[in-house]
TIFI-46733 format. One line per 2 residues: number of its first residue (from 1); for each residue x, y negated, z of C-alpha. Coordinates in Angstrom, 1 decimal, m for minus. Example, Ala and Ser with C-alpha at 12.3 -4.5 7.8 and 13.67 -1.06 7.14 Angstrom:
TIFI-46733
1) 12.3/4.5/7.8; 13.7/1.1/7.1
END
This chain:
TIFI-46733
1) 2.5/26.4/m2.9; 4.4/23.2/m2.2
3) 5.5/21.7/m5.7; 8.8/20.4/m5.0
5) 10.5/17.3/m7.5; 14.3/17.0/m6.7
7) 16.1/13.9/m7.3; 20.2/14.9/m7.0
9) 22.5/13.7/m9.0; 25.3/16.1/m8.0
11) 24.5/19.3/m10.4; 26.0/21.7/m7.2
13) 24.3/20.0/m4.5; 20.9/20.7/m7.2
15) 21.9/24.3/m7.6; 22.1/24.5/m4.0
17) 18.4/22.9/m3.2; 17.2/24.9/m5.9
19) 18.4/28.5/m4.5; 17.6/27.1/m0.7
21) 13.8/26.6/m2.4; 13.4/30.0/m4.1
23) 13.8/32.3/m0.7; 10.3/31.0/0.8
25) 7.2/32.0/m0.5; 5.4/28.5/m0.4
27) 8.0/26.5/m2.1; 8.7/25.7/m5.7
29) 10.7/23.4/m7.5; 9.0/22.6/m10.4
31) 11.5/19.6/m12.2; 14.9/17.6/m11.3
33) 16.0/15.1/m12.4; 19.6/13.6/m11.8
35) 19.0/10.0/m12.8; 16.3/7.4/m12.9
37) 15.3/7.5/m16.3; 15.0/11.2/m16.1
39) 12.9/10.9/m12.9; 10.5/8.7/m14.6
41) 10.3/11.1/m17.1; 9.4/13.7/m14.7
43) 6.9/11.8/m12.5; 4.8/11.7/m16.3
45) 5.0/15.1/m16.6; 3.0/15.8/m13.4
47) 3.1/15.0/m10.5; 4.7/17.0/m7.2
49) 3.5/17.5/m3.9; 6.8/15.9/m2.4
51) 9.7/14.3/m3.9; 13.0/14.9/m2.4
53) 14.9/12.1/m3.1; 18.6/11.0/m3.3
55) 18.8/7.4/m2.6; 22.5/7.3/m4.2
57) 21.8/8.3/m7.7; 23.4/6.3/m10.7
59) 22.7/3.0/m12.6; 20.0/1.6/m10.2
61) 19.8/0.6/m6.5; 18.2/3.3/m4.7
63) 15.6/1.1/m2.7; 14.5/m0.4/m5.9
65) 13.3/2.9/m7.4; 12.3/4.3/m4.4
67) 9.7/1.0/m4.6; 9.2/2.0/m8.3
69) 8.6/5.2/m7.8; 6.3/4.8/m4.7
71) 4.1/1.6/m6.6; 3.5/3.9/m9.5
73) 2.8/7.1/m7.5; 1.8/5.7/m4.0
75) 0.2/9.1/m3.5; 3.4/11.4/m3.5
77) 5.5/12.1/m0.3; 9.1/11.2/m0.2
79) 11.5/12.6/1.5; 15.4/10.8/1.7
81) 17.6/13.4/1.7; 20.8/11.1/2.4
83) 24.7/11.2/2.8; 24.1/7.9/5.0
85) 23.6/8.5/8.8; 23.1/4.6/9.2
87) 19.8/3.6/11.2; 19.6/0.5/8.8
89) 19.5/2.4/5.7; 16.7/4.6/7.2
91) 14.7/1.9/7.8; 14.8/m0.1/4.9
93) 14.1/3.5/3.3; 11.2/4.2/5.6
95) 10.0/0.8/5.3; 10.0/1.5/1.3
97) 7.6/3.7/1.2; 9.5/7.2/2.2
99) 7.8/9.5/4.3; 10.8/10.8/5.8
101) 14.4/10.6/6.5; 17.2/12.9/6.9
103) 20.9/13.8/6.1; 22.8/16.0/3.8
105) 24.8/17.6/7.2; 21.6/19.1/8.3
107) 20.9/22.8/8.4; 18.5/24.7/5.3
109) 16.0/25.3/8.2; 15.6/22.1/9.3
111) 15.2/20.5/6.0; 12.5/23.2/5.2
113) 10.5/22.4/8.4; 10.9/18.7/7.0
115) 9.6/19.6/3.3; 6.4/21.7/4.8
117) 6.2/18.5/6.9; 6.3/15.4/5.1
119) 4.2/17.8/2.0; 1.9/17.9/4.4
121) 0.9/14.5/4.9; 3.1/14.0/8.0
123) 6.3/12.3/8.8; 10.0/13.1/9.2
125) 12.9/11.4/10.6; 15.6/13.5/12.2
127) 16.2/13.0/16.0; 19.3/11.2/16.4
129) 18.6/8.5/13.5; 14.8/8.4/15.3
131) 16.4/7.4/19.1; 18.7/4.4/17.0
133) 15.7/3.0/15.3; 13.4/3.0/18.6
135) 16.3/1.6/20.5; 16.9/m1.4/17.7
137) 13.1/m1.7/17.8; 13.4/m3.1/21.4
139) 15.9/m5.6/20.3; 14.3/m6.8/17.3
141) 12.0/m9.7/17.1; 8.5/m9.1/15.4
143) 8.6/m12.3/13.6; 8.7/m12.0/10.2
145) 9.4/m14.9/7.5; 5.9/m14.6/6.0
147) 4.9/m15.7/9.4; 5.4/m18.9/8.2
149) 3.3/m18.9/5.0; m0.3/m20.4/5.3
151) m3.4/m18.5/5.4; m3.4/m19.3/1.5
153) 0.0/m18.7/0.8; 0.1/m15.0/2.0
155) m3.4/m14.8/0.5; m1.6/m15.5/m3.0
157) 1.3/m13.6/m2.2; m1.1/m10.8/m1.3
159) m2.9/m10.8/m4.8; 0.1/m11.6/m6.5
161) 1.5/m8.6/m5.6; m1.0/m6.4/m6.2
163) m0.9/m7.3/m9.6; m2.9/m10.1/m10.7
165) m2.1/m12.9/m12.9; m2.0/m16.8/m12.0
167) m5.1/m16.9/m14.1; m7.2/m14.4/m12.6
169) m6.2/m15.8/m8.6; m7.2/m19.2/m9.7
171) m10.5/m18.0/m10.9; m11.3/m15.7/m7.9
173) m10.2/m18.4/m5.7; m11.5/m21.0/m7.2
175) m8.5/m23.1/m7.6; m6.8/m24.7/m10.2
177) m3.9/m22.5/m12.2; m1.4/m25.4/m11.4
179) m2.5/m25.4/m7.3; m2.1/m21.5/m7.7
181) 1.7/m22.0/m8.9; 2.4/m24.9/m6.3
183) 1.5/m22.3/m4.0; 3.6/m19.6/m5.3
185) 6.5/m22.0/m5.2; 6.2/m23.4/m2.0
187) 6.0/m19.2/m0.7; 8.7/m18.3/m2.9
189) 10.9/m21.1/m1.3; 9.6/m19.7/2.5
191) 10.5/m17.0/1.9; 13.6/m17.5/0.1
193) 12.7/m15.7/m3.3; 14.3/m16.4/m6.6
195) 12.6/m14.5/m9.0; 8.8/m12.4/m9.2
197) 11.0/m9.2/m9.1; 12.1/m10.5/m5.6
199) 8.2/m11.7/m4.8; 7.3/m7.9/m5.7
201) 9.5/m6.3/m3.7; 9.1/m8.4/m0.6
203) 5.2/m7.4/m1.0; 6.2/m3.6/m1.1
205) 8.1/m3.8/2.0; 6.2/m5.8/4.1
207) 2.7/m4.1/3.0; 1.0/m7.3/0.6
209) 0.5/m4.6/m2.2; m1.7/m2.9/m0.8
END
């Protein structure tokens, strides 16, 4: 049975995901949620074997809980089901931490093929959007900004991100708590960061957390 968690904030749309989900035998939707807060909520509940998530819910950015969401519970599939057929958004979903990526316009079968899918373990993005991202793949440069960092720059980032404290990377690098924060700086201006919020999410989406 695939445990199905539903992110919608529109109560019809919900309704309608929730009657799709009842006809086959190996699904069930076992919470929704229509906000963040009641996501969260949720997520401590138990946990799902897929999260179907809408990345246009109210009173927070959609990327930023979808890295919430995926750096509590980096073990849970997510699958985007979007109003936005835009190749951009897709990948900065994709690159996020979502499993897959499809759009409200597609048909109930297809979006069940894409459940049993991404539950699986497996991967979903649906054809059209797929061909866009492959062809702006050619075109894009691999260079990334942290390219620039040093070897121990992205070695702080790295442990920075996955949660230690300007303490504890001084000691296992054995450096000085005031050359570990030079080095944050100097990254942080690389890489044009404000704030750690910005430093964590960079991590998230270029793979230091993990």
């Amino acid at each position: 049975m695939i445990r199905i968690l539903l992110l919608e904030d529109h109560h019809l749309m919900r309704d309608g995901l929730k009657r799709l989900f009842e006809v086959p035998i190996d699904m069930d939707v076992v919470g929704e949620a229509a906000n963040a807060e009641e996501l969260m909520g949720q997520l401590r509940q138990g946990e799902p074997d897929i999260l179907l998530f809408d990345m246009n819910v109210p009173g927070t950015h959609g990327v930023d809980l979808l890295l919430q969401v995926r750096h509590r519970y980096p073990q849970i599939p997510i699958l985007i089901l979007s109003m936005h057929d835009s190749a951009e958004v897709a990948a900065k979903a994709l690159r996020s931490g979502a499993s897959g990526y499809m759009t409200k316009d597609n048909d109930p079968a297809t979006l069940l093929a894409a459940v049993r899918k991404v539950a699986a373990g497996g991967r979903y993005i649906e054809p059209a959007l797929a061909e866009q991202l492959a062809f702006q793949s050619t075109l894009a440069t691999t260079a990334q900004a942290h390219d620039n960092l040093t070897q121990r720059e992205q070695q702080i980032l790295r442990l920075f991100c996955q949660g230690w404290r300007i303490n504890d990377i001084a000691k296992q690098l054995s450096i000085s708590n005031k050359t570990v924060s030079t080095h944050k700086v100097r990254l942080m201006e690389k890489l044009q960061l404000r704030s750690n919020a910005e430093v964590m999410r960079y991590g998230l989406e270029h793979g230091f957390a993990e």
